[in-house]
C-alpha positions as CSV (number, residue, x, y, z in Angstrom):
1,X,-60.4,11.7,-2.9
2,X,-63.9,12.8,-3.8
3,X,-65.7,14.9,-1.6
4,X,-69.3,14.2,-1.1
5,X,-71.8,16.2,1.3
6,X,-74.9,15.1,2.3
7,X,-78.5,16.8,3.2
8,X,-80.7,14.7,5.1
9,X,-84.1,16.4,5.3
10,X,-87.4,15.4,6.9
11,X,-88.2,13.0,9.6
12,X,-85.9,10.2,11.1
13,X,-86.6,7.3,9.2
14,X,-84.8,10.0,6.0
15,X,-82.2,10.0,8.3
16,X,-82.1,6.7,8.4
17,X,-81.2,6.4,4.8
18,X,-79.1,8.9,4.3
19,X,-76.8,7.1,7.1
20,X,-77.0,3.8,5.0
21,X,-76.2,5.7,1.8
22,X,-73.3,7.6,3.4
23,X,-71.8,4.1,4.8
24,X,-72.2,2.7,1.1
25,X,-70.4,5.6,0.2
26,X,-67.6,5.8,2.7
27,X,-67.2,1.5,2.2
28,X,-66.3,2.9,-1.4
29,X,-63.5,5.3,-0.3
30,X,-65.9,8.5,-0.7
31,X,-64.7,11.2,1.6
32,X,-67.9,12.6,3.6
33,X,-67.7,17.1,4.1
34,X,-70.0,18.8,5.7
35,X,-67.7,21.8,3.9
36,X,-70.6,23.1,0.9
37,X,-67.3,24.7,-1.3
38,X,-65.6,21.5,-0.9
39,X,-68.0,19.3,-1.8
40,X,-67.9,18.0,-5.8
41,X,-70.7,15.5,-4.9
42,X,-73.9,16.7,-3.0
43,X,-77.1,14.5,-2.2
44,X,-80.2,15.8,-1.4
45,X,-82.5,13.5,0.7
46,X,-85.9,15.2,0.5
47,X,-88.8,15.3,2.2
48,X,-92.7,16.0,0.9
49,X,-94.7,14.9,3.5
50,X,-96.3,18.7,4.2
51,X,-96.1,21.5,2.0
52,X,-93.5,23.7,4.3
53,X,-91.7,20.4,4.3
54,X,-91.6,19.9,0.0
55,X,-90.8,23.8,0.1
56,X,-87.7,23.4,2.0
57,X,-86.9,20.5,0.0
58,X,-86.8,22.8,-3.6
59,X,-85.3,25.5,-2.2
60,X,-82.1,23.1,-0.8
61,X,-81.8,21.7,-4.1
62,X,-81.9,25.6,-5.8
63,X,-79.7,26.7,-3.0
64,X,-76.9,23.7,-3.1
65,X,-77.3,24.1,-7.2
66,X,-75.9,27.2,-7.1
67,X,-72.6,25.6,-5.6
68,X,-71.5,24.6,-9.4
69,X,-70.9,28.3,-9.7
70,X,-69.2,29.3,-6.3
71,X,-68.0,26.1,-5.4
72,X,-66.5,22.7,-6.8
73,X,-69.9,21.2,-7.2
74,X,-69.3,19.1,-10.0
75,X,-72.7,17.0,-9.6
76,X,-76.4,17.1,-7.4
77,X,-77.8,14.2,-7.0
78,X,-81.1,14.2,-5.3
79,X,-83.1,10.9,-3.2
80,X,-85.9,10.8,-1.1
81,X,-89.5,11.0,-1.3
82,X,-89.5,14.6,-3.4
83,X,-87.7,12.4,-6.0
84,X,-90.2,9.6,-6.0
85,X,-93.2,11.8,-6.3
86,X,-91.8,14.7,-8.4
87,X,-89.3,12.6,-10.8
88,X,-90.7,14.3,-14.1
89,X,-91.4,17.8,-12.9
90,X,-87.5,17.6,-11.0
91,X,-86.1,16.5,-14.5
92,X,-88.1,19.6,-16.1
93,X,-87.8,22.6,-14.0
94,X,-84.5,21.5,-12.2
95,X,-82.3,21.3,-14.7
96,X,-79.1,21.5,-11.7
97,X,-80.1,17.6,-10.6
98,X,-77.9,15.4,-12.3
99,X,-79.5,11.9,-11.0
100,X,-82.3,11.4,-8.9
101,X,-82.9,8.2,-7.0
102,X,-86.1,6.9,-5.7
103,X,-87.5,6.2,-2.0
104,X,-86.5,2.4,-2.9
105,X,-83.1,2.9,-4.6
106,X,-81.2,3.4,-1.3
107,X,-78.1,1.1,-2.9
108,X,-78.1,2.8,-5.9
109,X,-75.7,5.6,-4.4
110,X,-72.4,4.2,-5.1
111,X,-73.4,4.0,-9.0
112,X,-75.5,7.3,-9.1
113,X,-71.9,9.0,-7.8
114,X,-69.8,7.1,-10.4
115,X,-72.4,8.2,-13.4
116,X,-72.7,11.5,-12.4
117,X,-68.8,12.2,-11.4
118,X,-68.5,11.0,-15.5
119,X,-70.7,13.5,-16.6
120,X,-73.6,11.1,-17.2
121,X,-77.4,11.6,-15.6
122,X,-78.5,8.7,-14.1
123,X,-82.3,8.0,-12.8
124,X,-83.1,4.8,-11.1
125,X,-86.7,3.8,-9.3
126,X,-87.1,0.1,-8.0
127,X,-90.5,-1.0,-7.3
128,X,-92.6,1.3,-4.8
129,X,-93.1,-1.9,-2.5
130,X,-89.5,-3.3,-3.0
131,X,-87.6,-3.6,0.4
132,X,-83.4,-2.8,0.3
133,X,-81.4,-5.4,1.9
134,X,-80.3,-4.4,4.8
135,X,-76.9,-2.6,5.4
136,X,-75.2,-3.3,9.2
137,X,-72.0,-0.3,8.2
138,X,-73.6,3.4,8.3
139,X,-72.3,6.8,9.0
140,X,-74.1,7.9,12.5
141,X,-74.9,11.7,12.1
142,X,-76.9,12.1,15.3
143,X,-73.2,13.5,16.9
144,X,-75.0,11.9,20.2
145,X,-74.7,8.5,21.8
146,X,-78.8,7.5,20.3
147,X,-79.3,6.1,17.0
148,X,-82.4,5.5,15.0
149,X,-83.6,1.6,14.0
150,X,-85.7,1.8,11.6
151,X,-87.2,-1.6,11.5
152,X,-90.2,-1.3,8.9
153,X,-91.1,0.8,5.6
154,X,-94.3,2.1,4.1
155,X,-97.7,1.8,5.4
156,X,-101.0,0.2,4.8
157,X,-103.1,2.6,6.8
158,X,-104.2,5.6,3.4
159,X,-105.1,8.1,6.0
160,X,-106.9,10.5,3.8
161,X,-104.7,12.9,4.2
162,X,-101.4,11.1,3.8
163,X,-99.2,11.0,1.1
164,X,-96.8,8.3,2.7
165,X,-98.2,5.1,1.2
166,X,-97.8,6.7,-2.8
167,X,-93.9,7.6,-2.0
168,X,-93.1,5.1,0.0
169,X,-95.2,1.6,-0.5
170,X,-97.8,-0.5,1.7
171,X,-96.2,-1.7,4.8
172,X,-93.3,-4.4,4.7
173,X,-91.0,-5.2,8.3
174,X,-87.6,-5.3,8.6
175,X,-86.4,-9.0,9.2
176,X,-85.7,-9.5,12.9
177,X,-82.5,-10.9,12.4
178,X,-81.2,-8.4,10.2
179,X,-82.1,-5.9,12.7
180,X,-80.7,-7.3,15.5
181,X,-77.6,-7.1,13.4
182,X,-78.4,-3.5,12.9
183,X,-78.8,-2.6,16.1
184,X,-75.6,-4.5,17.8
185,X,-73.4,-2.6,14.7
186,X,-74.9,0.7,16.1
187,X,-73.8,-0.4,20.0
188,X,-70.3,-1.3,18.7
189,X,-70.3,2.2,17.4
190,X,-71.1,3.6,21.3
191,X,-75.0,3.6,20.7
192,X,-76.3,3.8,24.1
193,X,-80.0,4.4,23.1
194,X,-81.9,3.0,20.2
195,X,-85.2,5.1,19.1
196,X,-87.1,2.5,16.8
197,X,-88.9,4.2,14.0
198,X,-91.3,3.3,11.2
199,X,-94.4,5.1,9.7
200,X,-96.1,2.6,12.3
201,X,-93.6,0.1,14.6
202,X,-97.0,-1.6,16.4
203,X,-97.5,-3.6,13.4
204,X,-94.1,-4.8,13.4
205,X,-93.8,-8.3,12.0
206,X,-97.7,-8.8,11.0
207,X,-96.6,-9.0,7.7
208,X,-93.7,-11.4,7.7
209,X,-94.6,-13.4,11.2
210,X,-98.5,-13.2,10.5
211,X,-98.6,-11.5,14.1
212,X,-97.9,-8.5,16.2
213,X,-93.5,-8.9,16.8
214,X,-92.6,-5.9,18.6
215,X,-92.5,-7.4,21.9
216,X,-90.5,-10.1,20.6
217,X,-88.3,-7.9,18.7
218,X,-87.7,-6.0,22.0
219,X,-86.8,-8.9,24.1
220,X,-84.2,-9.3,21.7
221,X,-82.7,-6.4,21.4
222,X,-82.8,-6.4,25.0
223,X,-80.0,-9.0,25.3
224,X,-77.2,-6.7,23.3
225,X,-74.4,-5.7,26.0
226,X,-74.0,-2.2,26.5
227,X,-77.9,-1.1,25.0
228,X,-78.9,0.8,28.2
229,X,-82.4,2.7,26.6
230,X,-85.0,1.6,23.8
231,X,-87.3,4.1,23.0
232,X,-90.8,3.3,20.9
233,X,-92.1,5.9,18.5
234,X,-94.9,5.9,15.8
235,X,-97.1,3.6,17.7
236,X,-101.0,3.8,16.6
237,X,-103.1,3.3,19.6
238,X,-105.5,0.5,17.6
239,X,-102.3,-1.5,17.6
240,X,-101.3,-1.0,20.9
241,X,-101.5,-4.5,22.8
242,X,-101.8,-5.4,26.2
243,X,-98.7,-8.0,25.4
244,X,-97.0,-4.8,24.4
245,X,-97.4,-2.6,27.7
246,X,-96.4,-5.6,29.6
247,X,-93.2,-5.8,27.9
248,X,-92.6,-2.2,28.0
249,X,-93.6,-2.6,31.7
250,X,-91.4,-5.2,32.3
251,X,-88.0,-4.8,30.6
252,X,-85.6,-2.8,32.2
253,X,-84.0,-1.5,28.7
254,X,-87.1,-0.4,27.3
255,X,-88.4,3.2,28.1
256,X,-91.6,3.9,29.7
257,X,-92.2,6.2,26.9
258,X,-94.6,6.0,24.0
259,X,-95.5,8.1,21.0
260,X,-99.2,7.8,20.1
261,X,-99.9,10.2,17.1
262,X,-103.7,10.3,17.4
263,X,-104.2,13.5,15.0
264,X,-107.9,14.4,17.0
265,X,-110.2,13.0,19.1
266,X,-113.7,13.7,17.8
267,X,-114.9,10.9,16.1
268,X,-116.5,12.2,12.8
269,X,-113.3,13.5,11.8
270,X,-111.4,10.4,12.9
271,X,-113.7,9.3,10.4
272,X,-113.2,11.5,7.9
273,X,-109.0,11.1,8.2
274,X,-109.7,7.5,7.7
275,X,-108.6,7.0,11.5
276,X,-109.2,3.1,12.2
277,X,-110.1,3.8,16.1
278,X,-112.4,5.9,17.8
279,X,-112.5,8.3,21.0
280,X,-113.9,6.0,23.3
281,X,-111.1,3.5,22.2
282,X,-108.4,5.7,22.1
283,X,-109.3,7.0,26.0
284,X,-109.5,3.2,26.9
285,X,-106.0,2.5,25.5
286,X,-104.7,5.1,27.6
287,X,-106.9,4.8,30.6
288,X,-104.8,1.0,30.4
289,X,-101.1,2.0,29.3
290,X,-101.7,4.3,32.6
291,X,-103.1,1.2,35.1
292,X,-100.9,-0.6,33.9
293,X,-97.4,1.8,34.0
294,X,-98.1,4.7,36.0
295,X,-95.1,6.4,34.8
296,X,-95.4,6.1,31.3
297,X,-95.0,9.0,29.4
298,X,-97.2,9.7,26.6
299,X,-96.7,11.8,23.6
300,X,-99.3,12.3,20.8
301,X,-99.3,14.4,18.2
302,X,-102.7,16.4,16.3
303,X,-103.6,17.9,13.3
304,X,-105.5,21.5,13.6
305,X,-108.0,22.6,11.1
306,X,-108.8,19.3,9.1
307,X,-111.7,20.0,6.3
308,X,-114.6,20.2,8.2
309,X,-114.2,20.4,11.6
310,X,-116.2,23.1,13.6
311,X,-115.4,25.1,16.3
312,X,-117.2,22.6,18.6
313,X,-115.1,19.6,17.5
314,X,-112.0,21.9,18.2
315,X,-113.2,23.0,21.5
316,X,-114.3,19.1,22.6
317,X,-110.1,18.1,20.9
318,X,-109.6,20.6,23.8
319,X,-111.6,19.2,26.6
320,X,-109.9,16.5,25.5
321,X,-106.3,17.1,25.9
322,X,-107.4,19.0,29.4
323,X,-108.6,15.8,30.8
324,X,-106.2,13.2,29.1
325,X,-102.8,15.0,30.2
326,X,-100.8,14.2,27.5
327,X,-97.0,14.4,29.0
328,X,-95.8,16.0,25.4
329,X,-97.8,17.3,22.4
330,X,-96.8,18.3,19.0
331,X,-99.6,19.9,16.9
332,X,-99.6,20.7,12.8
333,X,-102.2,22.8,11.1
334,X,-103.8,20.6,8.2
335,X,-102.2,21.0,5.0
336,X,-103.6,20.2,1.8
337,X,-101.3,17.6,-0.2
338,X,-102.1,16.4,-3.7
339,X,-103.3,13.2,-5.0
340,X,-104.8,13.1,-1.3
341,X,-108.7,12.4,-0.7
342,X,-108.1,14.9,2.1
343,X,-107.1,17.6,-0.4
344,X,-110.6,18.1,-2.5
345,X,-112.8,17.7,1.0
346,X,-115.6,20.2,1.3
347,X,-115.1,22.8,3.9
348,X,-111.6,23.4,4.0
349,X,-110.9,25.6,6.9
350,X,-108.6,28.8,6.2
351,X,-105.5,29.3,7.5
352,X,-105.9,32.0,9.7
353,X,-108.2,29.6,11.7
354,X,-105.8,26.8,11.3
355,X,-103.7,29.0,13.1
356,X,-105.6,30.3,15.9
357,X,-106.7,26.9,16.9
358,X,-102.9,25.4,16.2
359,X,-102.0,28.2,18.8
360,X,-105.1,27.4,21.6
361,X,-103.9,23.8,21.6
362,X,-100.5,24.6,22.4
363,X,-101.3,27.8,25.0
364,X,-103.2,25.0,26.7
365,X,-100.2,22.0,26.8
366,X,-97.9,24.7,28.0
367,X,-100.4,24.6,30.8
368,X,-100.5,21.3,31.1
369,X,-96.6,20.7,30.6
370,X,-96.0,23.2,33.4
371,X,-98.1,21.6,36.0
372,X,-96.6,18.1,35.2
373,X,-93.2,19.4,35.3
374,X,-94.0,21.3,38.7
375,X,-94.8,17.7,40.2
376,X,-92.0,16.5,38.9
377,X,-89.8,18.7,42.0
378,X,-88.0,16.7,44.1
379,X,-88.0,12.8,42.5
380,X,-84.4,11.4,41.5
381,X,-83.9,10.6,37.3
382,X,-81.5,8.6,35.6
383,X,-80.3,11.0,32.8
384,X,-78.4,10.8,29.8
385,X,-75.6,13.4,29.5
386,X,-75.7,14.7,25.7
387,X,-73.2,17.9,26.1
388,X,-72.5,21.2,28.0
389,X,-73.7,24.5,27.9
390,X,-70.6,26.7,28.4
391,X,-72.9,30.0,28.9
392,X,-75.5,27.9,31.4
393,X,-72.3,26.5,32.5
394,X,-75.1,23.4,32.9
395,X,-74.8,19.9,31.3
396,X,-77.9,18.9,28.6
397,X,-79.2,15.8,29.4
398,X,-82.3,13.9,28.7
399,X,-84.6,11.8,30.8
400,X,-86.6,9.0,29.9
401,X,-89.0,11.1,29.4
402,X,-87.6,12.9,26.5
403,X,-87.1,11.6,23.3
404,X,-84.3,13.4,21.2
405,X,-84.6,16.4,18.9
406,X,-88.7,16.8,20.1
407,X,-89.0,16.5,23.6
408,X,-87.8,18.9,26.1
409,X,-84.3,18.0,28.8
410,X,-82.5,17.9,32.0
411,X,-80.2,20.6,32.6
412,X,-77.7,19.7,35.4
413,X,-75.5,21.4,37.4
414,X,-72.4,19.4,38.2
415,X,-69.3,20.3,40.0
416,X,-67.5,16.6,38.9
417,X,-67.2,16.5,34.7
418,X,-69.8,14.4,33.3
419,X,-69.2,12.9,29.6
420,X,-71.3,13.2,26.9
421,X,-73.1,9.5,27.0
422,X,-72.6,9.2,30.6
423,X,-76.0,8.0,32.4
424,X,-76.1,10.1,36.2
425,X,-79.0,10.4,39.0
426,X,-80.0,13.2,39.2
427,X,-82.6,15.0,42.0
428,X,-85.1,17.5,40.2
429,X,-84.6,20.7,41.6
430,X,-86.5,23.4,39.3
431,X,-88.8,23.1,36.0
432,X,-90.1,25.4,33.4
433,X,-93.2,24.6,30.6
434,X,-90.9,22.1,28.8
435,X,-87.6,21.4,30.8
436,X,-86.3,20.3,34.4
437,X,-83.5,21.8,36.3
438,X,-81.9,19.0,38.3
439,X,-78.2,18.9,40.5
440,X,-75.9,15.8,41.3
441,X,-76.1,15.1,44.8
């Protein structure tokens, strides 16, 4: 039996794919290692949103090349956006690659493997804006009880410095009732949480319903037995409807989490990123998500040193995060990507400034972190066990209030077992800048 291992790279809607692609595989009697000598197959999944990020990409397909030497490699076969936007320059300098599949060619796997096991390149690129049908069977690699739904691709928005739309295609949703399908495949599996996912999930449905469907799509997936938590990510605060905080409000299953990347707050460069919303708007979304649920927790995340911003814009981006609170922050410094308006701005900013003001804007959410954590002392949480710490001797859990793989958790002390996927109450006992120590009781 052939062994095939995979590299998923990048953010979770790559993961995404690579699961689909390892289900078409496995449907085909492909045995998945995560063994690099044993593999005769590997698949690349690559990322080139940043630079760091298309770096990391080139260097996993030189490092995994190298396998044809040491290992039983017998073929590379590399997917993903890298491949869509670098087709000819893979093909010329990496002469390892055997096949190379685009963003869109998802169900081109199975055949990409059979060419390349009979010695045969293979390239294959369906239209940028072409949707794959969706596949219910994949291979979940989150080793956790949560699963990603990814329930749109592309993007309409061009933010000027956004390669996205050119790799992967304007904006197209995910037919509700193949997701639904999705998502009650992924529960059978012992999916407890589902994270939905898309370059932007507020526009859900606009496309194919002619209105905003999120709500609607989460009343549905509501009703699946045995879905405890669903999680909203990628949601742009323009989008963000009072129909949608209600729901979030008012279903039981749905987390009183949102994640608003919002990139800056000053308006010229909101301009400037091609940002379709402006500070005052953005402060009056949240000043309404926060009347409306008072525990909602926000996460945003910003880009430091965009072309052109001063030391006063960076200063008022952190007045700004002093007086909005965010519960979690994630901040990148700006990095130049081609075929980007962004990228030939006057004014860049240099990178040692990128950096200092990258670090200031995280010194000061630690601050901010810490004091909402310290208020946290005391309240009771429904957690999520995800494993334990045999050192801590302390069970890793999450909160609502922590999304997986970015967000901070709940360590517990228990004296009974707890099982990974387990949900427990749980009274808050201690805290630190980014976690919470809590205790059965």
């Amino acid at each position: 039996m052939v062994q095939i291992l995979f590299v998923s790279l990048g953010c979770d809607k790559n993961l995404v794919d690579s699961e689909v692609m390892l289900g078409l595989l496995q449907e085909k009697g492909y045995s998945i290692t995560n063994e690099e000598k044993e593999a005769e197959v590997v698949v690349i999944n690559t990322c080139c949103f940043i630079h760091d990020a298309k770096e990391e990409s080139i260097e996993s397909i030189i490092e995994m090349g190298k396998l044809k030497e040491t290992g039983k490699l017998k073929a590379l076969i590399v997917t993903g956006c890298l491949a869509q936007r670098y087709k000819e320059e893979i093909t010329k300098e990496l002469p390892e690659v055997d096949a190379i599949l685009g963003t869109t060619s998802t169900e081109e796997i199975v055949h990409a493997v059979e060419r390349v096991l009979d010695g045969k390149g293979y390239q294959h690129f369906e239209d940028i804006n072409y949707l794959p049908p969706s596949h219910e069977t994949r291979v979940i690699t989150s080793g956790t009880h949560m699963g990603y739904l990814k329930i749109a691709e592309g993007c309409d928005k061009h933010c000027t410095y956004c390669i996205i739309p050119k790799v992967r295609g304007n904006f197209r949703s995910v037919p509700m009732e193949d997701l639904i399908k999705q998502a009650r495949y992924l529960v059978s599996c012992g999916i407890k949480e589902l994270c939905l996912v898309a370059q932007e999930t507020t526009l859900y449905g606009k496309d194919i319903y002619g209105e905003k469907a999120l709500p609607r799509l989460l009343r549905e997936l509501s009703k699946i037995e045995h879905l405890e938590w669903i999680r909203l990510l990628y949601c742009y605060p323009e989008e963000v409807t009072e129909e949608l905080i209600l729901e979030i409000r008012d279903n039981p299953k749905v987390c009183h989490y949102m994640d608003m990347p919002l990139q800056h707050s000053e308006d010229a460069i909101l301009k400037r990123m091609g940002r379709r919303t402006t500070k005052e708007e953005i402060k009056k979304t949240i000043a309404r998500i926060r009347e409306l649920v008072p525990d909602m927790v926000l996460r945003t995340s910003l880009i430091a040193g965009f072309p052109g911003e001063t030391k006063e814009e960076h200063n008022a981006l952190l007045a700004f995060i002093d007086e909005m609170e965010f519960n979690r922050l994630g901040v990148f410094t700006y990095s130049p990507e081609e075929d980007t308006p962004a990228a030939l701005f006057d004014n860049q900013v240099d990178e040692e400034t990128k950096e200092l003001w990258r670090d200031e804007i995280m010194e000061l959410q630690q601050e901010v972190s810490y004091d909402l954590n310290a208020s946290m002392v005391g309240k009771r949480m429904r957690v999520i066990v995800e494993g334990y710490l045999y050192k801590e001797q302390m069970y890793m859990c999450r909160s609502y209030m922590d999304a997986p793989d970015i967000d901070g958790c709940v360590f517990v002390a228990s004296e009974e077992e707890l099982l990974s996927g387990d949900f427990v109450d749980v009274v808050i006992t201690d805290f630190n800048e980014y976690d919470l120590i809590g205790e059965i009781q």
